[in-house]
C-alpha positions, 0 to 999 in steps of 0.5 A: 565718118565713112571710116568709123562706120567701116571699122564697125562693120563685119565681114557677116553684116556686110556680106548680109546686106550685099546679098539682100542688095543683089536679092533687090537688084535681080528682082527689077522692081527698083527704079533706075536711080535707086538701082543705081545707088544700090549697085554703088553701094553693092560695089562699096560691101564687094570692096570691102569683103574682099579687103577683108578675105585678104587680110584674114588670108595674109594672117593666116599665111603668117601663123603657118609655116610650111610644116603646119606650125604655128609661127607668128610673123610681123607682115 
């Protein structure tokens, strides 16, 4: 289920809920056991946009070659 909810995620949604998460989290409001879960899951959106960066840079990579070219490689 984890997987099906991660497909249907976006890098803007994500990087959206992660940036309300640190706006909760520097505010200090939050008792410790909900700070917990929100920095868990801050950690879970971090992980996940950074998997995201890499692959639009690896396609990126892929489609251009040394001379700005358009060039479609398998990777």
């Amino acid at each position: 289920m984890a997987e099906a909810k991660k497909q249907r995620q976006t890098f803007e949604k994500a990087m959206g809920k992660l940036e309300k998460i640190v706006q909760e989290l520097e505010g200090g409001d939050l008792p410790l056991e909900k700070a917990m879960k929100k920095f868990e899951d801050g950690i879970q959106l971090s992980r996940f946009c950074s998997e995201m960066l890499d692959e639009t840079e690896k396609k990126i990579t892929i489609l251009m070659n040394e001379e700005g070219h358009i060039v479609e490689k398998p990777f």
